[in-house]
N, C-alpha and C positions, 0 to 999 in steps of 0.2 A: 852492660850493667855488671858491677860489681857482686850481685846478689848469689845464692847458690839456689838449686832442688835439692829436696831432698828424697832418696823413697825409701821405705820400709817393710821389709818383708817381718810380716810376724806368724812366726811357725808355730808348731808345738813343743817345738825342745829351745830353739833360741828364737830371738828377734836380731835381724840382722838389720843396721841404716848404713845407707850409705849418700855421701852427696858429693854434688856432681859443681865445679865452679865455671865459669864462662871461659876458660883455658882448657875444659876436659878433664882437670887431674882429681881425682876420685878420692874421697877420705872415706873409713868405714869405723864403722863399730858394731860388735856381735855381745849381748848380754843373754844369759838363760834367760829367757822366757817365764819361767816361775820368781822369777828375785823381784818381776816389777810389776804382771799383770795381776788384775784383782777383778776382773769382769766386771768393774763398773767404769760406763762410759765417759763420764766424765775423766774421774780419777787414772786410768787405761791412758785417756789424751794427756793430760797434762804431765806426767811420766817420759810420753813418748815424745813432747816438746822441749823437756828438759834434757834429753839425747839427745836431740836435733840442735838444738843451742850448743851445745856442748862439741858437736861438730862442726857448727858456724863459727865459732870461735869469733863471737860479734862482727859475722858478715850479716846482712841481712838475707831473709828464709825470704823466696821467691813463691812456693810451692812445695806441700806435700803430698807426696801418694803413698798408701797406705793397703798394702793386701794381708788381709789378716784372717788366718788361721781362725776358721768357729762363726766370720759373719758368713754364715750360709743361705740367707735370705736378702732380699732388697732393703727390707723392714732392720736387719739388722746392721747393714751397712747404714744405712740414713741416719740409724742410733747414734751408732759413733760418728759419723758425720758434726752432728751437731754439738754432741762430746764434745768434740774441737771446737767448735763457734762458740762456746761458753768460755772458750781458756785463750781463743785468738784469731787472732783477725789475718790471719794467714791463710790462704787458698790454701784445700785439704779436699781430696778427692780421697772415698776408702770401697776399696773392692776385695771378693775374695783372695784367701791369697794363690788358687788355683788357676785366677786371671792374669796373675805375672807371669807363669812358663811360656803361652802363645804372645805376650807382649813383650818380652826379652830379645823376640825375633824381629819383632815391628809387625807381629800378626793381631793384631789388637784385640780383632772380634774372635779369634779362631778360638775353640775346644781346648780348653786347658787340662789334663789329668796330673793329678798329684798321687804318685804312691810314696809316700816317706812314713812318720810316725801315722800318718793316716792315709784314707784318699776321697778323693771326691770328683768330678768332672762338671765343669763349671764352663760356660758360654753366653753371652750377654747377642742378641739379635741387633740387627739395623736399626732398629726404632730404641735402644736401648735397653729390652727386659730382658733382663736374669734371667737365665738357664740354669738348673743345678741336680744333681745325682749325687746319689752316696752320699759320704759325708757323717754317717749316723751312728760313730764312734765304734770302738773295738769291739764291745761288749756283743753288739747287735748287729752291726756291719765293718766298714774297710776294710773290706777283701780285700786284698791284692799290695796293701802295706804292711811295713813294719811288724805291727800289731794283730794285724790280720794273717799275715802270715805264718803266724808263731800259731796264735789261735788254731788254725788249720791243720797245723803240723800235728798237735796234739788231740784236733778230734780225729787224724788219721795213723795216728799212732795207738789209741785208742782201739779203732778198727781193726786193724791190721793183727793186735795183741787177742783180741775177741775170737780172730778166727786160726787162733793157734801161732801164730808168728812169731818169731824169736828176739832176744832183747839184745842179740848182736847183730842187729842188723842195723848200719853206719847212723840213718838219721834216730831212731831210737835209743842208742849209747847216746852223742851228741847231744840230745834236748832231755835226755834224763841229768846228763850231768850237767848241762847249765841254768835249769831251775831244781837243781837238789832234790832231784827225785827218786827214792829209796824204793819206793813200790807202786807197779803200775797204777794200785786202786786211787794214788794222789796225782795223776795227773790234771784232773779236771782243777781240785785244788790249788795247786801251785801254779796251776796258768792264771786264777781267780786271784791267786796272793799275791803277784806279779809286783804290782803298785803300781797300775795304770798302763796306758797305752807306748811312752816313752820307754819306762823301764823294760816291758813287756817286749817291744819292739826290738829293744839292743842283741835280744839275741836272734834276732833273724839270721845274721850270716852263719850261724850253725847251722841252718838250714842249706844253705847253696853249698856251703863244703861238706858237707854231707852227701848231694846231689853227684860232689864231683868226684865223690869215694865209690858211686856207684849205688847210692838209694834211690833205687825207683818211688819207691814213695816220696821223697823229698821232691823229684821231679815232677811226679804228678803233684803235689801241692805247688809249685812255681807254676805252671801249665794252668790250672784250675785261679792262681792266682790271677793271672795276666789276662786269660778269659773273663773274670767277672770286672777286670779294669775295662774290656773292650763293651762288656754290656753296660756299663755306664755311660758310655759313648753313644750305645744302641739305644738307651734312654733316649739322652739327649737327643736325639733325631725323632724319637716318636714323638718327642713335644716340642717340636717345631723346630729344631735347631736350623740356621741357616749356614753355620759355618760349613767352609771346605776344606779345612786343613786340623789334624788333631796335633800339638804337642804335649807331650808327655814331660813329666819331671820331677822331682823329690828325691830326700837320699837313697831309697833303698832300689828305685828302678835306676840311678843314676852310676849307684855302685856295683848294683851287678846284673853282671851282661848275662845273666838267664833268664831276669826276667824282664829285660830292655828285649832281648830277644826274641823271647815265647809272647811278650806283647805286638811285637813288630807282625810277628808270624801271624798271630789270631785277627789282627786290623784287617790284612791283609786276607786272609782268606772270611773275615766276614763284609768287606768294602770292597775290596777289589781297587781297582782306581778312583770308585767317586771320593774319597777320602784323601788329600796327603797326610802322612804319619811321619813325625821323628821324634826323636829324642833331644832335650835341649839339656846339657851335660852342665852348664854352668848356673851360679848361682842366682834366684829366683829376684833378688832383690834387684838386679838388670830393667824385667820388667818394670816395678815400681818408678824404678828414675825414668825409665819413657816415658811412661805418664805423667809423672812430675814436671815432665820440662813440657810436652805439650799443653800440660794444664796451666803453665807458667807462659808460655807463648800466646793463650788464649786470652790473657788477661790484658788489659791494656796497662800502657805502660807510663808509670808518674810521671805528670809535669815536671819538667826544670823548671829549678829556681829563676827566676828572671832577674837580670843582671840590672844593679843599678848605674843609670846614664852617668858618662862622664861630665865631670862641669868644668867651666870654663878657668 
């Protein structure tokens, strides 16, 4: 068939599509995230159909997969689910988007973790239900992302200054000067004025270069991060998880290898072998088109036209 997949990874900072034709060769498109979403499910679909069009280039749409950033329940995939069935009659499967890291592999059912602008650990059982951890935004949780990590930084900087500690020490210079912090008493502040989880996020890698000038506190904050990524995990097993293999993945565990590292480290010494663990380094949107094209293989596939007889 001449038709395409398509999948669509939708994150917190961007929504990446991309689609896949019956030759293999891959078209993509990456738009902010804020320029199109509006958290209603209708309007959410028809936005992200008007992308997909836009990449068919009047092929006809086979299948779309869909992980997206925030459906953190069944109930709110099923939402946008039908979001779609109001705007088209296109096969549309939507899972979180923590479920494309282990499917980018071809691990379908396996433990997904996302550390990037957030995290969450996400796994779906043999019978189909939802598994999910974390996920419960900066403010209140995402340890071990973007967001969470800065957060961290600042209530350990905090700390650190409480019990006499000095403001030349690498990660304190560092996160004072890249949220403009004039006086210890405004750190709680300017972590608060941030403008959200994204903004707040970007200055994470202050932290790891800070780590690598020699701040033990910035270590211990990477270390504490990658720990409470591995108790998410450790959830997901207390409530039945059936997976055997964890991937991990998002920008910020993808970008730096201390805390890809201190994560591998903590699997490991709290799994041992019943877990396999990696790191899946490439883009999230992979997963989606797996599922795309198997959801597009499941479908049966349109009669031909029947030819009219020749006459005589």
């Amino acid at each position: 068939m001449n038709g395409i997949t398509v999948g669509i990874d939708i994150g917190g900072t961007k929504t990446h599509l991309r689609a896949y034709g019956p030759a293999g060769h891959a078209d993509d498109l990456i738009v902010p995230s804020v320029e199109w979403r509006l958290r209603d499910w209708t309007g959410d679909a028809r936005a992200l159909l008007a992308f997909a069009e836009t990449l068919a280039a009047g092929r006809p749409i086979r299948a779309i997969a869909v992980g997206a950033h925030g459906c953190d329940n069944q109930e709110e995939c099923d939402a946008f689910e039908a979001g779609f069935r109001a705007v088209t009659t296109i096969p549309v499967t939507v899972v979180n988007d923590a479920e494309l890291i282990p499917a980018s592999i071809g691990a379908i059912n396996g433990i997904g973790v996302v550390a990037g602008t957030g995290s969450i650990a996400v796994t779906r059982n043999a019978d189909g239900r939802m598994l999910a951890a974390g996920g419960w935004g900066w403010v209140i949780g995402d340890e071990g992302s973007a967001a969470g990590l800065v957060r961290e930084a600042g209530r350990a900087i905090s700390r650190y200054l409480d019990c006499g500690g000095s403001r030349d020490e690498p990660l304190v210079r560092a996160l004072f000067a890249a949220l403009d912090i004039d006086n210890p008493a405004r750190i709680g502040s300017q972590v608060a004025n941030a403008g959200g989880a994204a903004a707040l996020g970007r200055h994470a890698s202050v932290i790891f270069d800070a780590a690598s000038a020699g701040s033990a506190i910035a270590q211990t904050v990477i270390e504490e991060g990658a720990t409470a990524l591995v108790d998410l995990v450790e959830r997901l097993k207390m409530l039945g998880a059936e997976a055997r293999s964890v991937v991990a993945g998002g920008g910020v565990i993808v970008a730096q290898s201390r805390l890809a590292d201190a994560f591998l480290k903590a699997m490991h010494d709290r799994f041992g072998a019943s877990l396999s663990v990696s790191i899946y380094p490439g883009p999230p949107v992979e997963g989606a088109c797996n599922i795309a094209k198997a959801l597009a293989a499941a479908m049966p596939l349109p009669a031909a036209p029947e030819r009219a007889g020749r006459t005589a």
